[in-house]
C-alpha positions as protocol buffer text, in pm:
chain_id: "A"
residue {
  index: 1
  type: UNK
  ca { x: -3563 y: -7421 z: -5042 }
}
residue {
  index: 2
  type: UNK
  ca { x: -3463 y: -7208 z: -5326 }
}
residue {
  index: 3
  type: UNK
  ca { x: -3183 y: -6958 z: -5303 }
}
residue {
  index: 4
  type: UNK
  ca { x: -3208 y: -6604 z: -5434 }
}
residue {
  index: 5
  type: UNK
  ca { x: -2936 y: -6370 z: -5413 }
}
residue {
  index: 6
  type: UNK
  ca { x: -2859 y: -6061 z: -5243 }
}
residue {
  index: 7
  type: UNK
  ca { x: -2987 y: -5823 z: -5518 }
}
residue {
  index: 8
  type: UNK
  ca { x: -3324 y: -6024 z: -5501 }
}
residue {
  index: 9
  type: UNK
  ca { x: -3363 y: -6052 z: -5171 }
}
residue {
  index: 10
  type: UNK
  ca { x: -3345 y: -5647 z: -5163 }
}
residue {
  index: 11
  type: UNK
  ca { x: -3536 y: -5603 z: -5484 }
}
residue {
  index: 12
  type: UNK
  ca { x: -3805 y: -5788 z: -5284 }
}
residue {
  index: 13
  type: UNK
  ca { x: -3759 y: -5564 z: -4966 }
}
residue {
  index: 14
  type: UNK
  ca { x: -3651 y: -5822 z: -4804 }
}
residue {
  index: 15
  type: UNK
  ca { x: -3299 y: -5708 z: -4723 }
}
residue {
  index: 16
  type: UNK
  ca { x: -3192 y: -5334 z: -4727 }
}
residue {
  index: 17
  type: UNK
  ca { x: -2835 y: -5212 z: -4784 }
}
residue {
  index: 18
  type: UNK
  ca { x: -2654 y: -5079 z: -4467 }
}
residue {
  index: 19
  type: UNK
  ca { x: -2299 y: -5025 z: -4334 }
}
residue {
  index: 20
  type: UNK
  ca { x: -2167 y: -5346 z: -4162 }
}
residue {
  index: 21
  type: UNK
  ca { x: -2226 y: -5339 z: -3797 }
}
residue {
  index: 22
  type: UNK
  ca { x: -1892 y: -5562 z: -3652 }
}
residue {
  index: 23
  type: UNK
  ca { x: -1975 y: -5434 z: -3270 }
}
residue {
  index: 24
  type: UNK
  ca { x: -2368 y: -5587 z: -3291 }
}
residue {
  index: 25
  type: UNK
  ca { x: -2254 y: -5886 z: -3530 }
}
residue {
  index: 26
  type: UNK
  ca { x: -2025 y: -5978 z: -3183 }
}
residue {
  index: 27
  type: UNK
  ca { x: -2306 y: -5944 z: -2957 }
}
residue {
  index: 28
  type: UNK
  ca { x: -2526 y: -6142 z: -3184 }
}
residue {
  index: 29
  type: UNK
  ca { x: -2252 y: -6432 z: -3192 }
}
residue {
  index: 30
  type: UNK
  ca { x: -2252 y: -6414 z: -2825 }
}
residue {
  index: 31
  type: UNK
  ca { x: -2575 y: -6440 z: -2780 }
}
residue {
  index: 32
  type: UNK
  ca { x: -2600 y: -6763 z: -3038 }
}
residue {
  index: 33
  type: UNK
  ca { x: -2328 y: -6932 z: -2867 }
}
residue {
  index: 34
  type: UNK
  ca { x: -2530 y: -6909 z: -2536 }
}
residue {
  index: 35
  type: UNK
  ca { x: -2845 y: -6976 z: -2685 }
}
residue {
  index: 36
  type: UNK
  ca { x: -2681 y: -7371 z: -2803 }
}
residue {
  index: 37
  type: UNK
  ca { x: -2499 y: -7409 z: -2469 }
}
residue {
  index: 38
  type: UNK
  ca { x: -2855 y: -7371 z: -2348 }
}
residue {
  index: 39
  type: UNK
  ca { x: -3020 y: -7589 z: -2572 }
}
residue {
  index: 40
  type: UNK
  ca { x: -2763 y: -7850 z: -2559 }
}
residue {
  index: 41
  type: UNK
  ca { x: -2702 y: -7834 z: -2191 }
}
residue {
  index: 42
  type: UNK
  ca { x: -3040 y: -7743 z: -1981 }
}
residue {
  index: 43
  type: UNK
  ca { x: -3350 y: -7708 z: -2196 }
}
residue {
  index: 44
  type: UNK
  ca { x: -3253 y: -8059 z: -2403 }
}
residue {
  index: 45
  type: UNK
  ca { x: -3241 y: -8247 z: -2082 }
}
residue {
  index: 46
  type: UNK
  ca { x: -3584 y: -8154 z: -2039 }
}
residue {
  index: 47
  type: UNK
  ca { x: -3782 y: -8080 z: -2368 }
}
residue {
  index: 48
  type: UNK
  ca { x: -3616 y: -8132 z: -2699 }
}
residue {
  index: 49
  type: UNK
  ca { x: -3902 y: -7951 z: -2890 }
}
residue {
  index: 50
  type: UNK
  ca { x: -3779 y: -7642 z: -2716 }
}
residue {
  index: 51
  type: UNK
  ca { x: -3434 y: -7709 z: -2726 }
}
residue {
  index: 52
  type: UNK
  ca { x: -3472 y: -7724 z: -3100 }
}
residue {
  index: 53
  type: UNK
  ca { x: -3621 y: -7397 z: -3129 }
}
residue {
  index: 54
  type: UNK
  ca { x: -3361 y: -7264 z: -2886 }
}
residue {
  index: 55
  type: UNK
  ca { x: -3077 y: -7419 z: -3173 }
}
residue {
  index: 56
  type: UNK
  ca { x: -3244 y: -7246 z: -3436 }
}
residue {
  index: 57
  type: UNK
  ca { x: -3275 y: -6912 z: -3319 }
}
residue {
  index: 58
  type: UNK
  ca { x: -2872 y: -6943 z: -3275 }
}
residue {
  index: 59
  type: UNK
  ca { x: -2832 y: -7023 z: -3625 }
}
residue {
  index: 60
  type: UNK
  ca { x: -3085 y: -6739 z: -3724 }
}
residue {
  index: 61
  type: UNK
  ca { x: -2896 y: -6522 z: -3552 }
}
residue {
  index: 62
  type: UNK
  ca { x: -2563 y: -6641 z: -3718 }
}
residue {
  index: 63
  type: UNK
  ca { x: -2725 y: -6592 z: -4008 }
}
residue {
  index: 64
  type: UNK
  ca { x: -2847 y: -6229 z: -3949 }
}
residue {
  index: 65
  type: UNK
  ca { x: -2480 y: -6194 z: -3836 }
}
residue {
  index: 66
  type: UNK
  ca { x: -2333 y: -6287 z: -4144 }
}
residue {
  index: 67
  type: UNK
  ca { x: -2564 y: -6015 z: -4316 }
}
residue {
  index: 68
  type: UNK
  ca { x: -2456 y: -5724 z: -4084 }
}
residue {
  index: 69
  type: UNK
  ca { x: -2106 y: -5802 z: -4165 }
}
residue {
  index: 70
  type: UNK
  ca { x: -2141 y: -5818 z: -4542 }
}
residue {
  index: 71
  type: UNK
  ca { x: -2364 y: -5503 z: -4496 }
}
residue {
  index: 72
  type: UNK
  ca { x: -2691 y: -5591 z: -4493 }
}
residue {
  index: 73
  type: UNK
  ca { x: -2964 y: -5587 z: -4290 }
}
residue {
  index: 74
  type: UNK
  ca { x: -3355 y: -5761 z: -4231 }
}
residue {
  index: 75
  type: UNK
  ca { x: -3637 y: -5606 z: -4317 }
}
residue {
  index: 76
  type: UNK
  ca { x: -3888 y: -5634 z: -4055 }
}
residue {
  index: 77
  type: UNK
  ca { x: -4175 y: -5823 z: -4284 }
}
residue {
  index: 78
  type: UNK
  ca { x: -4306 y: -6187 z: -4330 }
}
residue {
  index: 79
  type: UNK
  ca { x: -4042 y: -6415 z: -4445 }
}
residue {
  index: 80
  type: UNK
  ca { x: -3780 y: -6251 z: -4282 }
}
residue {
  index: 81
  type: UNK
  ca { x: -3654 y: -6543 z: -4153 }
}
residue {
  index: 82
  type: UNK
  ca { x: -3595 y: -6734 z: -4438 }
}
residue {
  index: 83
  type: UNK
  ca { x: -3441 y: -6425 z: -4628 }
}
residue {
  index: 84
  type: UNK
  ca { x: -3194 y: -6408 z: -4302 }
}
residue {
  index: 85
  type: UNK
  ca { x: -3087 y: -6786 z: -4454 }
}
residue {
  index: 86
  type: UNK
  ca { x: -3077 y: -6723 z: -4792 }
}
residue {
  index: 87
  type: UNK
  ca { x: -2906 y: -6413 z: -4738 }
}
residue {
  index: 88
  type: UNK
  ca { x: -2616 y: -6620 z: -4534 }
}
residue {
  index: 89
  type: UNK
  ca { x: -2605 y: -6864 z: -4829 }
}
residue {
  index: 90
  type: UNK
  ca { x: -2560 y: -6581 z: -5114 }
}
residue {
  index: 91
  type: UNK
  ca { x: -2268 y: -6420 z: -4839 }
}
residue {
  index: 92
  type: UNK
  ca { x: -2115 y: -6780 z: -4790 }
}
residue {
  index: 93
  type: UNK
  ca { x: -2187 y: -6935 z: -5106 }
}
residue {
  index: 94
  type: UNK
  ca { x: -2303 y: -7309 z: -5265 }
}
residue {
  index: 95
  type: UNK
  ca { x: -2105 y: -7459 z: -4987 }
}
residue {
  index: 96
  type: UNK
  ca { x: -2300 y: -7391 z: -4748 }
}
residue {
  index: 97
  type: UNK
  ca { x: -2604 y: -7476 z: -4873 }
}
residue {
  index: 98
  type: UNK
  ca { x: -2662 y: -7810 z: -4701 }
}
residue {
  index: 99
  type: UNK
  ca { x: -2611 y: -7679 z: -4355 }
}
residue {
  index: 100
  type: UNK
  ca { x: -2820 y: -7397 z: -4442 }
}
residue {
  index: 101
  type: UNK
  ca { x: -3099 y: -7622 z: -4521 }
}
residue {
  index: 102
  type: UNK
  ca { x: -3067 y: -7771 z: -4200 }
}
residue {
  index: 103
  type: UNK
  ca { x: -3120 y: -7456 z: -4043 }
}
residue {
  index: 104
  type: UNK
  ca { x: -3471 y: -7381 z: -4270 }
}
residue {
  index: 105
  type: UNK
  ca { x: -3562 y: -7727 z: -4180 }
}
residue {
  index: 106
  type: UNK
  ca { x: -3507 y: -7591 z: -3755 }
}
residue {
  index: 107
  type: UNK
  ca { x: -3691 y: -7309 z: -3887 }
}
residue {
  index: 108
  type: UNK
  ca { x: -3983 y: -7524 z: -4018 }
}
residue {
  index: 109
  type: UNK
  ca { x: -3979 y: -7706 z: -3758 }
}
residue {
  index: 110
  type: UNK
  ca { x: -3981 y: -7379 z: -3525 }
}
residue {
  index: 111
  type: UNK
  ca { x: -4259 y: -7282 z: -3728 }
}
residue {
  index: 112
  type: UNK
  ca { x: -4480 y: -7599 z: -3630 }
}
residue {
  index: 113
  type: UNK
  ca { x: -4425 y: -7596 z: -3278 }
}
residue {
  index: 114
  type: UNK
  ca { x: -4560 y: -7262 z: -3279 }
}
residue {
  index: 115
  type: UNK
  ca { x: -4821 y: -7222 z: -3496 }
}
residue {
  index: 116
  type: UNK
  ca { x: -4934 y: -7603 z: -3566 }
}
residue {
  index: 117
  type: UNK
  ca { x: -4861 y: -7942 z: -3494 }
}
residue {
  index: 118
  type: UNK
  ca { x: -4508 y: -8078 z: -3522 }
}
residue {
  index: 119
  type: UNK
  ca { x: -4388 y: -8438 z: -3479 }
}
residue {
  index: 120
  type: UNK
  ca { x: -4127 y: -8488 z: -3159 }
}
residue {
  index: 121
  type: UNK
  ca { x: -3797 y: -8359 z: -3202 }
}
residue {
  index: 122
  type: UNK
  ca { x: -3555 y: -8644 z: -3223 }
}
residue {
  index: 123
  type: UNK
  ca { x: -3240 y: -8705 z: -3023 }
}
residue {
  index: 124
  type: UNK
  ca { x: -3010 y: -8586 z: -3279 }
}
């Protein structure tokens, strides 16, 4: 996954410039935090596939979060998804890079079970 930086990602159209939104980021975290209680709790038990793309809509949304805060927001286009996590990665910087890669490889895995083939999730 490469990383481009803010100024990119809106040079691209990707992100646009807005004030940051604390009152929506809260609802957002809210939101993520029930979205892993329900993967982790309820839809895991059950299907893990699902449960997966349950955990990475959370950490989309976290991600999304992190934009509205530094005052950003998505453009509604293709690859808005993975601008949401290279966005969080320019806000939180080279730190955070390898959990952000696990949340483009939930993504790509996302991805699969919705538009092609994916292997089983595993366990973990």
């Amino acid at each position: 996954m490469q990383f481009r930086g803010l100024d990119a990602l809106v040079a691209l159209g990707l992100l646009e410039r807005k004030p940051p939104d604390p009152p929506r980021v809260q609802t957002w975290l809210d939101r993520s935090r029930s979205d892993l209680a329900l993967a982790r709790d309820v839809v895991g038990q059950v299907d893990r596939d699902r449960a997966m793309a349950i955990a990475y809509e959370a950490g989309f949304r976290a991600c999304v979060g992190m934009l509205l805060l530094a005052g950003y927001r998505l453009s509604s286009q293709p690859g808005h998804h993975r601008a949401a996590i290279e966005g969080a990665a320019a806000v939180l910087g080279d730190g955070a890079r390898p959990l952000l890669r696990r949340i483009d490889g939930a993504r790509a895995f996302r991805n699969e079970i919705l538009y092609g083939d994916a292997a089983p999730a595993s366990e973990s």
